[in-house]
N, C-alpha and C positions, 0 to 999 in steps of 0.2 A: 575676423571682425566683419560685421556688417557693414555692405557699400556705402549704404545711406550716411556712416561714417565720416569716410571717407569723403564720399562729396562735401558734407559738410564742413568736414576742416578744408577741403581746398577753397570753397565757396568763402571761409571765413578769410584765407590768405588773399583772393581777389577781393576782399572788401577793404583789409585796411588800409588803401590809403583812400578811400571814399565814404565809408563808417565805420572809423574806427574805433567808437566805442561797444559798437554791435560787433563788428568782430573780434575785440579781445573778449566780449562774453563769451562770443562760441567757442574762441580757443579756449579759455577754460572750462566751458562744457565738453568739447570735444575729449580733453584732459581727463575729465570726471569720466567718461560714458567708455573711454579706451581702456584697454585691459592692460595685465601686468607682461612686462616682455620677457621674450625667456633668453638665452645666454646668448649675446651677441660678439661673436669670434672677429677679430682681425679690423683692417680701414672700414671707417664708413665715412660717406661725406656729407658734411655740414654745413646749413645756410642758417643764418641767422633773420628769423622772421621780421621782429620788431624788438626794439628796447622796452621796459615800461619805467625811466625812470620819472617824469613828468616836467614840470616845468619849464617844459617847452624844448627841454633837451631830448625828448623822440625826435623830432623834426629835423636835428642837428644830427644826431649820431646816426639817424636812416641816410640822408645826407653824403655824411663821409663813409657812410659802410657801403654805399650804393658806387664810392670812386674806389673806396680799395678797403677791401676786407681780405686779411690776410688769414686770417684764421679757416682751415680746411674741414675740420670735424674733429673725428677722433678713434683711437685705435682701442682694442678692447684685447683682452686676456682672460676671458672668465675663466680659466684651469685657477690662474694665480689670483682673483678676484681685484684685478687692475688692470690699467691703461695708461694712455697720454691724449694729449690734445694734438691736433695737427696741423701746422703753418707754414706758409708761403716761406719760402728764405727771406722774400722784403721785409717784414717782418724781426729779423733776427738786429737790427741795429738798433731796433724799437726797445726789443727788450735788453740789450744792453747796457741802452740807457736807465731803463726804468728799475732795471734788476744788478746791477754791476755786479759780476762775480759769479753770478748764477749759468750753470752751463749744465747743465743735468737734461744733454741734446741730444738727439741718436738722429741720425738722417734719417729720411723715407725717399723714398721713388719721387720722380719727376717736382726736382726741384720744393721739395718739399721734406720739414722736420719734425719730430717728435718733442715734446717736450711739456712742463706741469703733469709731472704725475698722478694720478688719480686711484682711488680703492671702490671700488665697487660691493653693495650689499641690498638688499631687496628691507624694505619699510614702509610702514605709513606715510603719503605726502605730510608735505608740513602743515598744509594750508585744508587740505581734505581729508582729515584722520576718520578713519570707519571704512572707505572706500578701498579697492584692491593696495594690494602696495604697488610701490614704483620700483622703480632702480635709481639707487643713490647713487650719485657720482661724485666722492668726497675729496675734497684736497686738504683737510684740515690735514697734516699732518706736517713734522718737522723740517720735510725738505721743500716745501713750500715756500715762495717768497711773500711780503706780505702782499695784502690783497689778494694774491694768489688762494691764500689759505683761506680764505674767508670765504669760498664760495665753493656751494653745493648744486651740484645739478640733478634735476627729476626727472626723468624718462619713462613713458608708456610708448606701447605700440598703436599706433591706428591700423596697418594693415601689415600682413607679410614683407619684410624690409622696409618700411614707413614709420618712423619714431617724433614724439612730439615730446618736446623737453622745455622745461622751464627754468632756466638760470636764476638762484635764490643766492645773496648775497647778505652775508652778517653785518649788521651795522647798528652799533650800538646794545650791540648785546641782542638785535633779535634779528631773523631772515625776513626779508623782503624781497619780491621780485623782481627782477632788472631786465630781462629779457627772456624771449619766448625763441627755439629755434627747433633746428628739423635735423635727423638724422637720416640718413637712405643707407641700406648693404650696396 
């Protein structure tokens, strides 16, 4: 992919918390103009850009994610067309509570665990049909807790190990976006 890309999405991450309506446009230009990614093998790590859910809860949840984000990225298997998510141990009494009973956990390396499964498949974005596809990153499926299952992730590449993904979340019957994040190999 092209540099100028690149600068651009990073140009767009120094901006949001100074124009942050100009930079969520680039992010999703950047999103449109990035190409489709090809099989991404084993960890990667994961920052969570910005929220988009609005009403004043950006401000909030950049807030608490900026004192502790537990959540690490994510592990990929394209042979078997799945993954997991990857989290802090801190983390693990969170979902405890929120999930009782749910343990479908496999540890990882330095204090860190696997877990929400994920399917992987290549489509149209939801929000940009016509344009390359993306990589779906799907949890609808039974072993899913809820909320869990209601969310779908997009991912393009910007450059060689550089992914930009957008977290779409079902509600009410249809997806909307809730956050914007970053993968790296």
């Amino acid at each position: 992919m092209a540099p100028e890309l690149t600068l651009r999405y990073l140009r767009a991450q120094a901006d949001l918390p100074h124009d942050r309506a100009a930079a969520l446009a680039e992010l999703e230009a950047c999103f449109l103009a990035a190409e489709t990614p090809g099989a991404i093998e084993g960890p990667t790590r994961g920052r969570l850009l910005t929220t988009t859910l609005g009403y004043g809860l950006d401000a909030i949840a950049g807030g608490l994610a900026r004192l502790w984000m537990p959540w690490k990225g994510k592990t990929f298997d394209p042979e078997a067309k799945e993954g997991r998510n990857l989290f802090s141990s801190s983390f693990r009494p969170i979902q405890r509570v929120l999930w009782p009973g749910y343990d479908i956990d496999s540890p990882e390396s330095d204090r860190r665990y696997a877990t929400f499964p994920f399917t992987t498949w290549y489509g149209p974005s939801t929000f940009t049909p016509g344009g390359d596809d993306v990589l779906k990153i799907d949890y609808e499926h039974p072993q899913s807790p809820w909320l869990i299952r209601d969310v779908l992730d997009e991912l393009i590449r910007i450059e060689e190990g550089l992914y930009l993904g957008q977290a779409l979340l079902r509600f009410r019957g249809k997806l909307r976006r809730v956050a914007w994040f970053e993968l790296r190999t």
